[in-house]
C-alpha positions in Angstrom: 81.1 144.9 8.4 84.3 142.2 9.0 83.4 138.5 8.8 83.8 136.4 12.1 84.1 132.9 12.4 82.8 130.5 9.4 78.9 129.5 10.1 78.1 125.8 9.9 77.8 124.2 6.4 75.4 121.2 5.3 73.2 120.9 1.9 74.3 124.4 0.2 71.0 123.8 -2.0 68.9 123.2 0.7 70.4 124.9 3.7 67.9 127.4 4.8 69.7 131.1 6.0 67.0 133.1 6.5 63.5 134.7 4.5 63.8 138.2 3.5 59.6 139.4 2.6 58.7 135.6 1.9 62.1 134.6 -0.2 63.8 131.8 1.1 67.6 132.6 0.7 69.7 129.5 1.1 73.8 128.8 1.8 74.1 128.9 -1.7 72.5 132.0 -2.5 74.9 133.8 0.0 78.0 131.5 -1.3 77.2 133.0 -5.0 78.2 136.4 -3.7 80.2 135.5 -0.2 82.0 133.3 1.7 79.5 131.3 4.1 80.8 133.8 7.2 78.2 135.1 9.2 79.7 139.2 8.6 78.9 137.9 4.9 75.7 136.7 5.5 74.3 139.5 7.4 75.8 141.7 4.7 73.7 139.5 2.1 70.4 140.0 3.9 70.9 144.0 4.7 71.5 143.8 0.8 68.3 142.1 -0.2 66.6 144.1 1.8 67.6 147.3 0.5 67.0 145.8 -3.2 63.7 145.2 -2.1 63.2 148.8 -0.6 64.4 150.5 -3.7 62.3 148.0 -6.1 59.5 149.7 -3.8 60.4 152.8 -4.9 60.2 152.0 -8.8 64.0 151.3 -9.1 64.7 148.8 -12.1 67.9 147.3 -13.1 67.8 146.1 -16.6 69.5 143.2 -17.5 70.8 145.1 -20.6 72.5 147.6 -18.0 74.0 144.6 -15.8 75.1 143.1 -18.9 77.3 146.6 -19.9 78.4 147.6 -16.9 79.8 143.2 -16.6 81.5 144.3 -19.9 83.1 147.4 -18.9 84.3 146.2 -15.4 84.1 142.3 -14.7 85.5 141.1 -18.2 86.7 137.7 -17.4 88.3 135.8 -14.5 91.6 135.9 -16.0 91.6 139.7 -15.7 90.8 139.2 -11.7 93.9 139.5 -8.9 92.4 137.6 -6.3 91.5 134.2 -8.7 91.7 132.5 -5.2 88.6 133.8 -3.9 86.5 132.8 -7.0 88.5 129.3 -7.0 87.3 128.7 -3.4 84.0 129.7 -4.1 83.6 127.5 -7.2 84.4 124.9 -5.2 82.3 124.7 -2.3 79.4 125.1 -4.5 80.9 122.3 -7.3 81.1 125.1 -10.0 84.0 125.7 -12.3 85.7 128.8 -11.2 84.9 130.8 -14.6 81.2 129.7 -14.6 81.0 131.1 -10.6 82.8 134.0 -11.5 80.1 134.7 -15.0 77.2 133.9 -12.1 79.2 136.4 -9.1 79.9 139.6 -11.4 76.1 139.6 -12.8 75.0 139.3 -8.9 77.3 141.5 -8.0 76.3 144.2 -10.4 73.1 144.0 -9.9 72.8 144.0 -6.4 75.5 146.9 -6.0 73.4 148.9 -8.1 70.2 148.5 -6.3 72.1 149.7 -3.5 73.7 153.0 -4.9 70.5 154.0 -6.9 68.4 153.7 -3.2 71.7 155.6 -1.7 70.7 158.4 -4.8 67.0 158.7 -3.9 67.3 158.8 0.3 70.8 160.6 0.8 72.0 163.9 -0.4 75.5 163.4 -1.7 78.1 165.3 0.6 79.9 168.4 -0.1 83.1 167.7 2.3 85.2 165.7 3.9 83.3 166.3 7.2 79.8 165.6 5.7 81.3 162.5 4.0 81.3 160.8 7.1 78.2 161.7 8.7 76.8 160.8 5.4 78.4 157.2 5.9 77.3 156.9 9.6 73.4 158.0 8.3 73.2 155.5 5.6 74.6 152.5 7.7 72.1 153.7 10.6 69.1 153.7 7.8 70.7 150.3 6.6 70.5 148.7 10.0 67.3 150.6 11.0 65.6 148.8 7.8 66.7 145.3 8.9 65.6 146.0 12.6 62.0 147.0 11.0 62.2 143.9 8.9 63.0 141.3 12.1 60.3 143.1 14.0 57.9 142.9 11.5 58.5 139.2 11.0 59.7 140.4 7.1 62.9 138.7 8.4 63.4 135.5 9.3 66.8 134.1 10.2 67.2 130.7 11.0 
């Protein structure tokens, strides 16, 4: 999904984007993953919703296993290419760019592996080249099939 134009800004803290199942999620929740961009923020929401499925499911992320896999693959900011990103970032939300970087790479983490274990459970894994993309076209159908079923059962709310 590519970003468009920037949405409007006001209040990060209190800016309401949308509620996902009853959870408010603000500007600043999306800013501590993405730029405010509406490609990003719809990426956001399809992501907390497919947390939320595989939480449904019985997946659990422990905070021991966020806390390796940080260790093994985000180890600090000064080990990142793109500082720039994370600068911005910390900015906007008034955040030094090490502490939003610490608070990006847990979120990250977590929310990416949510994702993969739901992936596990629904999808076979392909065996070719050829399946490899159907795979990819099912999963983003499912993806965007679950965030239709949210909307229409008001589970979604985007303001």
């Amino acid at each position: 999904m590519e970003p468009t134009e920037p949405a409007a800004s006001a209040n990060i803290d209190g800016e309401l984007v949308a509620t996902v199942a009853g959870t408010e999620i603000s500007k600043k929740d999306v800013l501590l993953q993405y730029p405010f961009e509406e490609g990003y923020i719809e990426m956001y929401l399809k992501e907390e919703i497919i947390k939320l499925e595989a939480q449904k499911l019985g997946v659990l992320i422990t905070q021991d296993s966020v806390d390796y896999l940080k260790a093994a693959y985000y180890p600090g900011l000064d080990q990142e290419e793109d500082k720039d990103f994370f600068e911005t970032q910390a900015l906007e939300l008034g955040m030094e760019a090490e502490d939003y970087y610490n608070v990006w790479a847990t979120t990250y983490i977590e929310r990416n592996a949510y994702l993969q274990e739901y992936i596990q459970i629904n999808f076979d894994e392909p065996t070719s080249d050829a399946e490899a993309d159907i795979w990819r076209e099912n999963i983003t159908n499912h993806f965007n099939e679950l965030v239709a079923e949210y909307k229409s059962t008001g589970q979604l709310v985007i303001n």
